[in-house]
N, C-alpha and C positions, 0 to 999 in steps of 0.2 A: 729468142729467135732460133727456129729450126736449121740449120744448113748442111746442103745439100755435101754427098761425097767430095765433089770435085770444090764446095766452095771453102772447106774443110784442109784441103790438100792448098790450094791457094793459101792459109791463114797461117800453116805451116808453114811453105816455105818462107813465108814476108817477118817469123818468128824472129828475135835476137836473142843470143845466149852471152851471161856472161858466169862462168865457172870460177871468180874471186871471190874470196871470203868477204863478208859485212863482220867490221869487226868496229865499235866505239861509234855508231854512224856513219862510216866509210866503208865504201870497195877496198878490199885490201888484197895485193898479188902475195902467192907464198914465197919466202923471202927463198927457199928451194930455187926457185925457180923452175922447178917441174910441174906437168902438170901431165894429166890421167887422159886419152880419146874416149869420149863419150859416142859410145853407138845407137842408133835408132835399135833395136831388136829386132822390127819389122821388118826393114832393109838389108840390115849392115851398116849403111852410110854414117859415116862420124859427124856425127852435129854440134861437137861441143868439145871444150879442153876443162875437164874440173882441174882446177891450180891443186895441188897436195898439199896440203898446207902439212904442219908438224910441229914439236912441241912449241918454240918459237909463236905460234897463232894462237896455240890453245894458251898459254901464259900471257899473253898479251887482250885476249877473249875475256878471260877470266879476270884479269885485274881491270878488264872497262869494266866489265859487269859488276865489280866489287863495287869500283867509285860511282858508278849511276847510283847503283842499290842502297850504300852510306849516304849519297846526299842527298836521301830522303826525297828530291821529287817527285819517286815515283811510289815508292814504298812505304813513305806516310804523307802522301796527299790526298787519300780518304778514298774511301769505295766509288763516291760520287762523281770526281775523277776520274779514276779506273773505268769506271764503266762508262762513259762518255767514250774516251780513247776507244773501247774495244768496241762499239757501239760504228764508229767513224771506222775501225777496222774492217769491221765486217760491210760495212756499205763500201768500202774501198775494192775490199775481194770480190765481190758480187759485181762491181764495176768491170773489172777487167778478167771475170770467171773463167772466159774462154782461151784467157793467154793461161792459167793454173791448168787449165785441162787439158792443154795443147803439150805442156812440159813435162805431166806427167804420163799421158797417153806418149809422147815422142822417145820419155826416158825408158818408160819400163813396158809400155806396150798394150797395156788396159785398153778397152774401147771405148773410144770417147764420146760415144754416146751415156756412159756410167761416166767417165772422168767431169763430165761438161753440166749432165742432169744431175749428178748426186753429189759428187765429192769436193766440188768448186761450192757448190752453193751450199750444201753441208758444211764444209768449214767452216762457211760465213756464217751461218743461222747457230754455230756450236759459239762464236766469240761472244755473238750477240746473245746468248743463254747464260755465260757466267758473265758476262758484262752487268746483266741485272741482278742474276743470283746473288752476287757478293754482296751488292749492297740490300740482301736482304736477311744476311745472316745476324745472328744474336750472341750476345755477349751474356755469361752466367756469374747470376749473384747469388751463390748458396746459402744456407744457414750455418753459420759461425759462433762462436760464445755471445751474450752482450759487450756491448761496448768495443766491438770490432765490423770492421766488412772486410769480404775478399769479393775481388772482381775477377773471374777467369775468362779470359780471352783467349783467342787462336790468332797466331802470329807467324809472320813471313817467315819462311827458313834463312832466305839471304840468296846467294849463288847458287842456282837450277842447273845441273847439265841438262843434256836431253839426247838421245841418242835412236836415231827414226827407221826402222825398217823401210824398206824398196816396194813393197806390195802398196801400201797405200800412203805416198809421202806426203802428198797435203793434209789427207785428213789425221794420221797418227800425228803427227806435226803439231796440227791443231790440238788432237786429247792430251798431248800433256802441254803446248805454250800455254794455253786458253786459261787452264782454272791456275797453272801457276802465276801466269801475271794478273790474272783478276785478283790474287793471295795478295799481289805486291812484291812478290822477286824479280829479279835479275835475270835472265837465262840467259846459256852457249848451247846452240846445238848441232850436232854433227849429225849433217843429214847421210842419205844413205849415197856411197859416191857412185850408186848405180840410176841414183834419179835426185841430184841436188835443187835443179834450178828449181822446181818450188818453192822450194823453203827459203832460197834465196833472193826471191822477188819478194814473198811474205817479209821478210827482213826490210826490205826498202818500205813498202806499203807501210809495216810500225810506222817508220820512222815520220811519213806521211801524214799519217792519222794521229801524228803527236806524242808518242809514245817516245820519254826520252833516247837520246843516243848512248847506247852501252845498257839499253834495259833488254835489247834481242840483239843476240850475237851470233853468227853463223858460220862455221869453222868445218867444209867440206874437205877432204881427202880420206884417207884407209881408214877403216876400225880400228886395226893391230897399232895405228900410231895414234889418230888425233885421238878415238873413242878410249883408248888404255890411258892417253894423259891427261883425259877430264875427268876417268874412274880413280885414279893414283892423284890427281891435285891435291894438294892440302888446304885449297882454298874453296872446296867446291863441297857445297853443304849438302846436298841431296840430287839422287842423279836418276834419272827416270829412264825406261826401257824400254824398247818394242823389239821384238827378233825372237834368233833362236835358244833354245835351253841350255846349251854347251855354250853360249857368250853369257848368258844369264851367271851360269855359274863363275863366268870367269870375271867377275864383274864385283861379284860377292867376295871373292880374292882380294880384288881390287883395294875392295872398299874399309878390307881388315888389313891392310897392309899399310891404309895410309889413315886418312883422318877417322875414320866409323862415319862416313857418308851415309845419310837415310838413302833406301835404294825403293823404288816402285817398282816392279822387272814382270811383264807380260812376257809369256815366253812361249813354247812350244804348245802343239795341240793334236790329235788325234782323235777328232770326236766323232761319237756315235748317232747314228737315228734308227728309233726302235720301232716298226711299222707291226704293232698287233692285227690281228683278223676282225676284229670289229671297230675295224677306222671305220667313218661314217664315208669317207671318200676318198678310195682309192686312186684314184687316177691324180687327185689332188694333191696326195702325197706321194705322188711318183714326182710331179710336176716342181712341188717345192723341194724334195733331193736332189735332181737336178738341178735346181737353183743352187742349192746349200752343198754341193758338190762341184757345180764346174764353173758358178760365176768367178770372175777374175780370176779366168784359167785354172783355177781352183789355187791359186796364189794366196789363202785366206788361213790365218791359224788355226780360227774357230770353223772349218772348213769341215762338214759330215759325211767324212769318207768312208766310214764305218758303218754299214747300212746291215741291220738285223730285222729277215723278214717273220713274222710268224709261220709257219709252212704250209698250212691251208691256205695261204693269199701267194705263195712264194712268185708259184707260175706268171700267175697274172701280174702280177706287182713287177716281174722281172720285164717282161713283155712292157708295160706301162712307163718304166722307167726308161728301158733304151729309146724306149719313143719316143720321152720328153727329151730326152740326151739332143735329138736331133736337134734341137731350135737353140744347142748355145757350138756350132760349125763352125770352126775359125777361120778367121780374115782378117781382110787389110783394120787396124784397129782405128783409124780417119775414114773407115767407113759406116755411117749408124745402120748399118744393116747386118752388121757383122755381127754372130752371137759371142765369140769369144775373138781377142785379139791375139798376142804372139807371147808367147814366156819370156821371162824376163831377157835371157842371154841364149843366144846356141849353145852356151856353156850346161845352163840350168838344164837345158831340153837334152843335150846328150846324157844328164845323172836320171832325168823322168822317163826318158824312154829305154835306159837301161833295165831300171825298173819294171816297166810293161813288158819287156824282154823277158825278164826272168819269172814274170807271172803268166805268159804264154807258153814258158818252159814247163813252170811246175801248176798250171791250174790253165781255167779256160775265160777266153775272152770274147765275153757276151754281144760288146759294141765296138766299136772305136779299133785303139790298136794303131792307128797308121801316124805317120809323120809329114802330112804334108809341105811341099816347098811353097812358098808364096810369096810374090815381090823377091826372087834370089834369095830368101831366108829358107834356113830349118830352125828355125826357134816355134816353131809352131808346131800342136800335137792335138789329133783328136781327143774329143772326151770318150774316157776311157772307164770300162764296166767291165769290171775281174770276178769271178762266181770259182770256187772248186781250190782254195789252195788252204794249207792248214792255219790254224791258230797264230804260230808263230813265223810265218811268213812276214818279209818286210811290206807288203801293202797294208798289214794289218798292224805293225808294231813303227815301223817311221814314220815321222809324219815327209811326204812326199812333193809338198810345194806345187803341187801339179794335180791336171784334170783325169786324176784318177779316182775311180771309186771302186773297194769293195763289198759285195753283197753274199750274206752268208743265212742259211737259214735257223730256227730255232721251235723249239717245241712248247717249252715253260717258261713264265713269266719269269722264274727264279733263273733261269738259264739265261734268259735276252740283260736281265740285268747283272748279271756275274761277266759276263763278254763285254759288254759296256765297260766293266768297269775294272778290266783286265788289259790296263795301261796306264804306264807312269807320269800319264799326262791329265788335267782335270778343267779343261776351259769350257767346254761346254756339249752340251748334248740334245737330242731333238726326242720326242716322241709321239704316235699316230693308236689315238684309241677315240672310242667311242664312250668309254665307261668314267662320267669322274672319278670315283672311287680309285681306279686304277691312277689315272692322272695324278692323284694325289699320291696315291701308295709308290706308286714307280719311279715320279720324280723327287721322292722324298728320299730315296736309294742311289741316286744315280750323283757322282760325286763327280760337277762340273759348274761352274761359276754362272753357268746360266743352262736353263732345263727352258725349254722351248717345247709346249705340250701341242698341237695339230697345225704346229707351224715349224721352219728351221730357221734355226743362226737368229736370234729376234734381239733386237735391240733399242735403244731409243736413247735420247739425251736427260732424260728424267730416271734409268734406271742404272745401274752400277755394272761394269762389265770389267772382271779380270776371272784368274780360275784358282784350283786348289794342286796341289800335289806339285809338279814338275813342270804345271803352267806357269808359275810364277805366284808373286803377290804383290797386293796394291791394289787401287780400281781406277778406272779410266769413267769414266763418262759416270754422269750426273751431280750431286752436290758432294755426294761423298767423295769426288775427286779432291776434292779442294783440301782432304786430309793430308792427301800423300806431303803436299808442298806447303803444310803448317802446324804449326803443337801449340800447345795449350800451354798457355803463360798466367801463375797466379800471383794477384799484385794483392798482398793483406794490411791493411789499417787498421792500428789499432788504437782506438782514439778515447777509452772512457776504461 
């Protein structure tokens, strides 16, 4: 069902928050007794208290999840099982989509016409994809001497942390719980403490949909404490990522300091789209870098801020682009008319519009530029289109969290792909041509964990998404998920 602004605003207010850890099938208060104000970003208004939990939760997190994960109900009761469970999960989600879309649109600011259409019923339709996946994977029976067999299976890790970026809390949530409990693990996950309550309701709904108690455990407060002592446990078998490249690395510290934890770590991005002069549709590809530039405020890793035009199309493509820029104008994010909502924090928005500062300093600002106030907030900023600063300018070398793009022009093929690929970051990249030949030759160069040829940002649940260099490693979405959270176990008989 569609609703309207104001019906939206109603469903909000009548919302209930509760910021206690799920810890063994229970609400649990942090034995701290502190606890964190959770802001609206759109308002200001404090809608929430997330409890701090700290070592104390994560130790207590991690030994429910041990004893679920050893008493084998959940972890050898068979795929058949599992996928039931996650089956009932996902009809549960979909039940109540618009309270997940409300909590993440309230936490971080997204507009919930994306939180409510895509991300709520996206989660659901990703449980329900390795709910049946699993049980259709295959066990391998090699060739061995006579008079033996080996059976090589893939098997549980055990203990999953999981650790969730703020940009997208339900659905990152979902890419790494989904295929590690479809594996058969355990998880703890510390959500992000700038938008918990998703993943906090998720935790009850498990337990709903039958999913033992102590197989989802959810331990919200700080990174520097809960996230540091799920990476240092010595109980925690592999621990999964979404965030930035400087916690990526510090994670890998972590993970050598204590047990050799398996790590999956999605990290940092700065990607390109490369618009040649014989796209078949230029205005098309103005339309989709705007997409792949300002959707979710441009709050997106694999976010293509790095826009390389060929220079006979430069003008025109620049003109096309500001155009399209119009249709993502921020606003109230409970309103579905709104093209972009508010950034995460006035915190975030004061470091992005610093940024657009010093790019109106040293270069020129084609669109956007302003900061407008809305509902009493400045966490909100226009989309933002930078032209004229150098190479090594911060718009072109950080990644920015924010609705900034810049646009730079280029002469040769061999040029558009050297600037591409002149950052320590490799998650993914776009490109606009007309020529398969080129398609092929260009994205065969471009070093990004996903090349997206007359499209941007492309993904789907059947295809593998992480990146190379200082993105990280590991993959998130499709079967090849289900690696990160299992190894290969060979059982040999030797009977003749």
């Amino acid at each position: 069902m569609t609703r309207t602004h104001a019906e939206w605003q109603a469903a909000a207010a009548a919302l209930k928050f509760d910021g206690r850890a799920v810890i063994g099938g229970a609400r649990v208060a942090a034995s701290s007794g502190k606890t964190i104000p959770k802001t609206n970003p759109a308002t200001g208004e404090v809608i929430s208290q997330i409890h701090e939990c700290g070592e104390v939760e994560v130790a207590a997190a991690v030994a429910a999840a041990r004893a679920a994960y050893e008493s084998g109900e959940w972890s050898r009761a068979g795929a058949g099982f599992r996928r039931e469970r996650l089956l009932e999960l996902a009809r549960l989600i979909e039940e109540r989509a618009d309270e997940f879309a409300l909590y993440d649109t309230l936490d971080m600011g997204k507009p919930i016409r994306e939180s409510s259409t895509i991300d709520a019923p996206g989660s659901a339709a990703l449980y329900r994809f390795y709910g049946e996946a699993v049980e259709k994977q295959e066990n391998l029976i090699p060739v061995t001497p006579p008079g033996s067999t080996a059976l090589v299976t893939r098997e549980a890790l055990g203990v999953v942390a999981v650790i969730v970026a703020w940009n997208y809390p339900l659905e990152i949530a979902t890419w790494k719980l989904a295929p590690a409990l479809a594996a058969g693990n355990a998880v703890v996950v510390k959500p992000p403490v700038e938008a918990s309550h998703s993943t906090l309701l998720l935790a009850e709904l498990a337990l709903e949909a039958g999913i033992p108690a102590g197989i989802v455990n959810v331990v919200p407060g700080r990174g520097s404490v809960v996230g540091a002592a799920l990476a240092l446990h010595e109980d925690v078998d592999m621990l999964a990522f979404t965030g930035s490249t400087e916690v990526a690395k510090q994670l890998q510290q972590y993970a050598g300091q204590s047990n050799m934890k398996r790590l999956a770590l999605e990290a940092g991005g700065k990607s390109s789209n490369l618009i040649f002069a014989d796209c078949d549709d230029l205005a098309l590809a103005a339309q989709k870098a705007a997409f792949g530039s300002f959707y979710n405020q441009g709050e997106v890793c694999s976010a293509n801020s790095r826009i390389f035009v060929e220079r006979a199309v430069y003008d025109e493509f620049l003109r096309l682009y500001a155009e399209a820029a119009r249709a993502y104008a921020p606003g109230d994010p409970l309103d579905p008319a709104s093209g972009i909502g508010s950034l995460v924090s006035e915190a975030h928005a004061d470091t992005v519009w610093a940024t657009i500062e010093n790019a109106r300093r040293d270069g020129t600002i084609v669109a956007g530029g302003t900061r407008p106030k809305i509902g009493g907030s400045r966490a909100f900023i226009e989309p933002t289109i930078v032209t004229d600063v150098p190479a090594d300018h911060e718009v072109h070398t950080r990644e920015i969290f924010g609705p900034v793009a810049v646009v730079t022009p280029f002469d040769t093929e061999e040029e558009a792909i050297a600037r591409a690929n002149e950052t320590p970051f490799g998650l993914a990249a776009s490109l606009w041509t007309g020529s398969l030949a080129r398609a092929h030759r260009v994205s065969e160069r471009l070093v990004a964990g996903t090349v997206s040829v007359n499209t941007v940002d492309a993904l789907g649940f059947t295809t593998p998404f992480g990146g190379f260099k200082q993105s990280g490693f590991g993959r998130d979405l499709s079967v090849h998920a289900l690696e990160n959270y299992t190894d290969y176990k060979t059982t040999w008989m030797q009977w003749g």
